[in-house]
C-alpha positions in Angstrom: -137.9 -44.4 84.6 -135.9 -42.6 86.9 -134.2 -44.6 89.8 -135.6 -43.6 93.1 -139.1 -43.6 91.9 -138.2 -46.8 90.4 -137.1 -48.6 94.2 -139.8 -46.5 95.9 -142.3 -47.9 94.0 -140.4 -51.6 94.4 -140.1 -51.5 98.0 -144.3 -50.6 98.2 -145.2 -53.4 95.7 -142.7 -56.2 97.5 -144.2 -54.6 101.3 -147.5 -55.1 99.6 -146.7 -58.6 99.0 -145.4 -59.5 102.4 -148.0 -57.5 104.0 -150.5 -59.9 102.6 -148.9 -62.5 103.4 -148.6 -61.4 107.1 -145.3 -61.3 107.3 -144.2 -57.7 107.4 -143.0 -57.2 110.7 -140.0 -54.7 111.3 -137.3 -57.7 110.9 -138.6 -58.2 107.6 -139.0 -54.9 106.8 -135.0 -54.6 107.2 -134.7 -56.8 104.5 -136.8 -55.0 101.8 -134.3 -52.1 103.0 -131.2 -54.1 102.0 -132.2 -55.1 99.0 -133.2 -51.8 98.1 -129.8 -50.6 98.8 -128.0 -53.3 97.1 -130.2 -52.7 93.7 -129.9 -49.3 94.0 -126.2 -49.7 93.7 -127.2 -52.4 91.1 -128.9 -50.0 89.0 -126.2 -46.7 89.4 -123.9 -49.4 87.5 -126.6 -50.6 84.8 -128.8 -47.5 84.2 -130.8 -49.7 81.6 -131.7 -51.9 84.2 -133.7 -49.7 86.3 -136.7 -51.2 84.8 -136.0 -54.8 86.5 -135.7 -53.9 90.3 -139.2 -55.1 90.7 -138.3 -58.0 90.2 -135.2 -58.5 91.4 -136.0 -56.8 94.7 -138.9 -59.5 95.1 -136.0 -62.2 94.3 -133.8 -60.7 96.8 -136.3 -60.8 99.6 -137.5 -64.1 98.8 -134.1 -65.1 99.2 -133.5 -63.7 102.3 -136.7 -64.7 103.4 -136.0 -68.6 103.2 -134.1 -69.1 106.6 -136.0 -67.3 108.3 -139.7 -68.3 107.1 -139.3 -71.0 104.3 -140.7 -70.7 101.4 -141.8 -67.5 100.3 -144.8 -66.6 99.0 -146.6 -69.8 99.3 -148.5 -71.2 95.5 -152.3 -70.9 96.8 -153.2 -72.7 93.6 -151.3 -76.0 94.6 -152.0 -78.8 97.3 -148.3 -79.2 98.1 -146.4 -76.6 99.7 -143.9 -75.0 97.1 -142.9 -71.4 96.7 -144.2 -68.5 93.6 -141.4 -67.9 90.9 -141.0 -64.6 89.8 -141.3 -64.3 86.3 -139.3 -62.8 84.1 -136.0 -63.5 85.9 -134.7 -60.3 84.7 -137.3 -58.4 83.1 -140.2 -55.5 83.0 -143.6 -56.3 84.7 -142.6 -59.2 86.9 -145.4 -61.4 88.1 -145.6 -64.1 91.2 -145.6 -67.6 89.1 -146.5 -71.5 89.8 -143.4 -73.1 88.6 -145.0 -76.3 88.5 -148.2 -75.3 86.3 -147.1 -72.2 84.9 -150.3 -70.5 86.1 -149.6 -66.5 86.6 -151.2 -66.1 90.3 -150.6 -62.5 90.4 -148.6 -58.9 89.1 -145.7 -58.4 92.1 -147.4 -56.4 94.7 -151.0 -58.2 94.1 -150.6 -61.3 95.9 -154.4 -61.9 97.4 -154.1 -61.2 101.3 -153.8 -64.2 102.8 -157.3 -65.9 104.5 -157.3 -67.9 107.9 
Protein backbone atom coordinates (compact mmCIF):
# COMPACT_ATOMS: atom_id res chain seq x y z
CA UNK A 1 0.00 0.00 0.00
CA UNK A 2 1.21 3.22 -0.91
CA UNK A 3 1.55 5.98 1.93
CA UNK A 4 -0.87 8.71 1.32
CA UNK A 5 -3.72 6.52 0.53
CA UNK A 6 -2.62 4.64 3.43
CA UNK A 7 -3.12 7.97 6.19
CA UNK A 8 -6.04 9.18 3.99
CA UNK A 9 -7.78 6.27 4.59
CA UNK A 10 -6.43 6.33 8.52
CA UNK A 11 -7.55 9.78 9.18
CA UNK A 12 -11.35 8.83 7.64
CA UNK A 13 -11.53 5.52 9.72
CA UNK A 14 -10.19 7.27 13.18
CA UNK A 15 -12.76 10.62 12.20
CA UNK A 16 -15.30 7.83 11.75
CA UNK A 17 -14.67 6.73 15.16
CA UNK A 18 -14.76 10.02 16.94
CA UNK A 19 -17.57 11.10 14.83
CA UNK A 20 -19.54 8.40 16.43
CA UNK A 21 -18.63 9.06 19.38
CA UNK A 22 -19.58 12.73 19.14
CA UNK A 23 -16.56 14.11 19.71
CA UNK A 24 -15.26 15.46 16.38
CA UNK A 25 -15.29 18.91 16.78
CA UNK A 26 -12.45 21.15 15.01
CA UNK A 27 -10.10 20.92 18.26
CA UNK A 28 -10.16 17.27 17.90
CA UNK A 29 -9.97 17.26 14.43
CA UNK A 30 -6.39 19.08 14.95
CA UNK A 31 -5.30 16.13 16.58
CA UNK A 32 -6.18 13.44 13.96
CA UNK A 33 -4.00 16.06 11.84
CA UNK A 34 -0.90 15.73 14.04
CA UNK A 35 -0.86 12.32 14.26
CA UNK A 36 -1.18 12.04 10.68
CA UNK A 37 1.89 14.09 10.31
CA UNK A 38 3.88 12.44 12.85
CA UNK A 39 3.16 8.77 11.22
CA UNK A 40 3.62 10.08 8.02
CA UNK A 41 7.12 10.88 9.03
CA UNK A 42 6.94 7.48 10.88
CA UNK A 43 6.34 5.61 7.86
CA UNK A 44 8.91 7.66 5.17
CA UNK A 45 11.45 6.08 7.84
CA UNK A 46 9.86 2.44 7.99
CA UNK A 47 8.34 1.93 4.55
CA UNK A 48 7.19 -1.69 5.76
CA UNK A 49 5.26 -0.11 8.31
CA UNK A 50 2.82 1.62 6.23
CA UNK A 51 0.39 -1.04 6.89
CA UNK A 52 0.15 -0.23 10.80
CA UNK A 53 -0.86 3.58 10.78
CA UNK A 54 -4.36 2.53 11.32
CA UNK A 55 -3.63 1.62 14.20
CA UNK A 56 -1.21 3.57 15.46
CA UNK A 57 -3.01 6.72 14.39
CA UNK A 58 -6.06 5.55 16.56
CA UNK A 59 -3.33 5.08 19.45
CA UNK A 60 -2.05 8.49 18.93
CA UNK A 61 -5.33 10.13 19.20
CA UNK A 62 -6.49 8.23 22.02
CA UNK A 63 -3.62 9.40 23.62
CA UNK A 64 -3.99 12.84 23.02
CA UNK A 65 -7.49 12.45 23.64
CA UNK A 66 -7.07 11.54 27.48
CA UNK A 67 -6.57 15.23 28.97
CA UNK A 68 -8.79 16.59 27.20
CA UNK A 69 -11.91 14.03 27.36
CA UNK A 70 -10.74 10.94 29.40
CA UNK A 71 -10.97 7.87 28.28
CA UNK A 72 -11.31 7.34 24.79
CA UNK A 73 -13.55 5.34 23.14
CA UNK A 74 -15.62 4.26 26.06
CA UNK A 75 -16.18 -0.22 26.25
CA UNK A 76 -20.10 -0.19 25.58
CA UNK A 77 -19.98 -3.81 26.55
CA UNK A 78 -18.90 -3.13 30.26
CA UNK A 79 -20.75 -1.57 33.33
CA UNK A 80 -17.66 0.28 34.51
CA UNK A 81 -16.22 2.97 32.66
CA UNK A 82 -12.83 1.80 31.07
CA UNK A 83 -11.44 2.74 27.65
CA UNK A 84 -11.27 0.20 24.05
CA UNK A 85 -7.60 -1.22 23.34
CA UNK A 86 -6.60 -1.29 20.06
CA UNK A 87 -5.51 -4.50 19.00
CA UNK A 88 -2.79 -5.46 17.40
CA UNK A 89 -0.41 -2.93 19.05
CA UNK A 90 1.54 -2.79 15.89
CA UNK A 91 -0.19 -4.62 13.38
CA UNK A 92 -2.51 -4.92 10.06
CA UNK A 93 -6.44 -4.71 10.59
CA UNK A 94 -6.54 -3.05 13.95
CA UNK A 95 -9.73 -3.44 15.88
CA UNK A 96 -11.31 -1.41 19.02
CA UNK A 97 -10.87 -4.19 21.95
CA UNK A 98 -12.22 -4.81 25.70
CA UNK A 99 -9.14 -5.31 27.55
CA UNK A 100 -10.89 -6.65 30.39
CA UNK A 101 -12.94 -9.45 28.41
CA UNK A 102 -11.18 -9.61 25.37
CA UNK A 103 -14.39 -9.18 23.34
CA UNK A 104 -13.61 -7.48 19.78
CA UNK A 105 -16.31 -4.53 19.88
CA UNK A 106 -15.49 -3.31 16.49
CA UNK A 107 -12.83 -2.95 13.14
CA UNK A 108 -11.20 0.86 13.71
CA UNK A 109 -13.54 3.14 12.01
CA UNK A 110 -16.77 0.95 12.98
CA UNK A 111 -17.34 1.93 16.46
CA UNK A 112 -21.47 1.91 16.69
CA UNK A 113 -22.55 5.77 16.88
CA UNK A 114 -23.10 6.45 20.09
CA UNK A 115 -27.11 6.45 21.46
CA UNK A 116 -28.51 9.04 24.08
Amino acid sequence: MELEPALHAARALVLADLAACDIDDAAVVSLVEDAVANRRWWVEQWPDGVEYVTGLIAQDVQDALLDRYGRWPLCPACEEPHALDVEPELGPDPHWVCGKDGVVIAAVGRLPVRSG
